[in-house]
C-alpha positions as MATLAB code, in Angstrom:
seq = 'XXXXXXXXXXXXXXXXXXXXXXXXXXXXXXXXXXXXXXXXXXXXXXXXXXXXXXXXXXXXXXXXXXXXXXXXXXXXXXXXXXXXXXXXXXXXXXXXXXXXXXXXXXXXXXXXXXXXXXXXXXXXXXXXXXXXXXX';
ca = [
     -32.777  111.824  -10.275;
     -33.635  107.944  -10.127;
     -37.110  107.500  -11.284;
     -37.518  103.816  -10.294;
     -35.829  100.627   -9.463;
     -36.650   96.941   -8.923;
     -35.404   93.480   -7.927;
     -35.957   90.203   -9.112;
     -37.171   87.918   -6.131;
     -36.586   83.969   -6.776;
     -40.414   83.564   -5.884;
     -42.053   86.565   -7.411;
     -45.900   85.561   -6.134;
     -44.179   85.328   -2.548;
     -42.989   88.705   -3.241;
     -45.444   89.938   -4.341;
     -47.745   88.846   -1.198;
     -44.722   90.270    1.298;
     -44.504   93.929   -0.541;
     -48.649   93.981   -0.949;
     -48.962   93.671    3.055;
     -45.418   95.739    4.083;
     -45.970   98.502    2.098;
     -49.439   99.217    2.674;
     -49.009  101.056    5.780;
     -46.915  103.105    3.809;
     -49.162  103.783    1.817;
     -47.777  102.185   -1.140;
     -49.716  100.024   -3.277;
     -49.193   97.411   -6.260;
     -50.414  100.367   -9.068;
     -49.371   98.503  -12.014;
     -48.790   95.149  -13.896;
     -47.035   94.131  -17.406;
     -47.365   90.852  -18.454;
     -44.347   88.500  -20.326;
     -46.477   89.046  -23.485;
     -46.457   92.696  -23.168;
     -42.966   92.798  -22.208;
     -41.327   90.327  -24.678;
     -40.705   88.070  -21.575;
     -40.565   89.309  -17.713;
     -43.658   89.818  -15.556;
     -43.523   92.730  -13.622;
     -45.422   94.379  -10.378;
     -44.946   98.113  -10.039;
     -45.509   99.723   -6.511;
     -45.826  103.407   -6.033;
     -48.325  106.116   -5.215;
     -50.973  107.228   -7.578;
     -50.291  105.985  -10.472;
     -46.593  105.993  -11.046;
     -44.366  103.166   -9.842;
     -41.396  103.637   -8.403;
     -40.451  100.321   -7.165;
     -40.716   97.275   -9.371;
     -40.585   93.492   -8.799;
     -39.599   91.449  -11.705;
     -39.704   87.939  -12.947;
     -36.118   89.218  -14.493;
     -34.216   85.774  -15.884;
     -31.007   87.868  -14.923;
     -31.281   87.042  -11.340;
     -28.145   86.624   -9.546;
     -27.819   82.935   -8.731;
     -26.157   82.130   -5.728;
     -22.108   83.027   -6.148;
     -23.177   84.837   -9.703;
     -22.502   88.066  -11.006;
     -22.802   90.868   -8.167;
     -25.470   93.178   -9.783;
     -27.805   90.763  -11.677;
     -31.104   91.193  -10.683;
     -30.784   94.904   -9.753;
     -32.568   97.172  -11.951;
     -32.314  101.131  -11.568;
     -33.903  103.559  -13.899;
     -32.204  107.062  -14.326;
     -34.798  110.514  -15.017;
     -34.297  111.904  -18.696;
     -35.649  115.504  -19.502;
     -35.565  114.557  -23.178;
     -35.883  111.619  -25.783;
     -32.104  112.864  -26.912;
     -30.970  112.491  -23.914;
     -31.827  108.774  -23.212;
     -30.569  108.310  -26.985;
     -27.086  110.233  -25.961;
     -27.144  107.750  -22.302;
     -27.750  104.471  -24.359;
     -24.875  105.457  -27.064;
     -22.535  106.708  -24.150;
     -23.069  103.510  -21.725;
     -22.298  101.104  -25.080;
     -19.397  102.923  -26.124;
     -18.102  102.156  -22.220;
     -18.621   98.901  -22.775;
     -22.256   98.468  -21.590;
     -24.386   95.536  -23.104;
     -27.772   96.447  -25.049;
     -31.220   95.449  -23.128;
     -33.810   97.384  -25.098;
     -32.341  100.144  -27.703;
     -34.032  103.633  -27.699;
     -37.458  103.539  -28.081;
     -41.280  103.935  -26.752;
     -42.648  101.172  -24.235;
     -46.125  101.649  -25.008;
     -46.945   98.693  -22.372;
     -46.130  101.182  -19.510;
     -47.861  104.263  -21.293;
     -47.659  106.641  -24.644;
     -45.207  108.459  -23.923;
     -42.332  106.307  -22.058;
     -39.746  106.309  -23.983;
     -36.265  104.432  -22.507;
     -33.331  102.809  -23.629;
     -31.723   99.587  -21.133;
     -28.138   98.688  -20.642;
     -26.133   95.760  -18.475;
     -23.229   97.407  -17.275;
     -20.060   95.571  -16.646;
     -21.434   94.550  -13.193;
     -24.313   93.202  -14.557;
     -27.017   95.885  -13.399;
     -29.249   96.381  -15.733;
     -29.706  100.203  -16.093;
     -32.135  102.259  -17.801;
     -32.606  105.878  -18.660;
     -36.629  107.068  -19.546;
     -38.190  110.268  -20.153;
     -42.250  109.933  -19.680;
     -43.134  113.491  -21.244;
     -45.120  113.570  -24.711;
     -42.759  114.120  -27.569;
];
């Protein structure tokens, strides 16, 4: 099941402004917000319902420049029951040739328990697995 996925607009504040007022009728609100100091670099605006966001804009340096790679800037985050299996998904995607973007491990700047692990694969997406359940 995909848990979330995000882009990387080339004006994230304009995004941010156009996704506030579109998705509001949808009920869908900005429910979350990392920082580049929390992060180790990329600002980020999660959109969802409650309190989980499923849809993510991104300050992402990976963006595709015009003519560039065909998946940078696309961001898609894959459901884990388990930290094993998001440990068996990062050391399967590298093996295929996948690029590390954040080993195994807890992101305590979403919340306690997400744990994740981030690959590029070869076109340039950068993929993620996470489980979110306590240990």
């Amino acid at each position: 099941m995909i848990d979330h996925m995000g882009i990387s607009p080339a004006d994230i504040e304009r995004a941010r402004q156009f996704y506030d007022a579109a998705l509001k009728p949808l009920g869908i609100a900005n429910v979350m917000e990392v920082m580049p100091e929390q992060t180790g670099g990329y600002h980020g605006i999660g959109y969802g319902t409650g309190r989980k966001p499923f849809f993510w804009l991104s300050s992402d340096s990976r963006r595709a420049p015009p003519g560039g790679p065909r998946g940078a800037g696309l961001h898609i985050a894959f459901e884990a029951e388990s930290r094993a299996a998001v440990d068996a998904f990062y050391a399967a995607a590298m093996a295929q040739g996948g690029r590390d973007n954040g080993g195994p491990g807890i992101r305590p700047h979403y919340h306690s328990a997400y744990y994740a692990a981030f690959v590029i694969d070869p076109d340039e997406v950068n993929v993620e697995a996470v489980c979110q359940k306590p240990e």
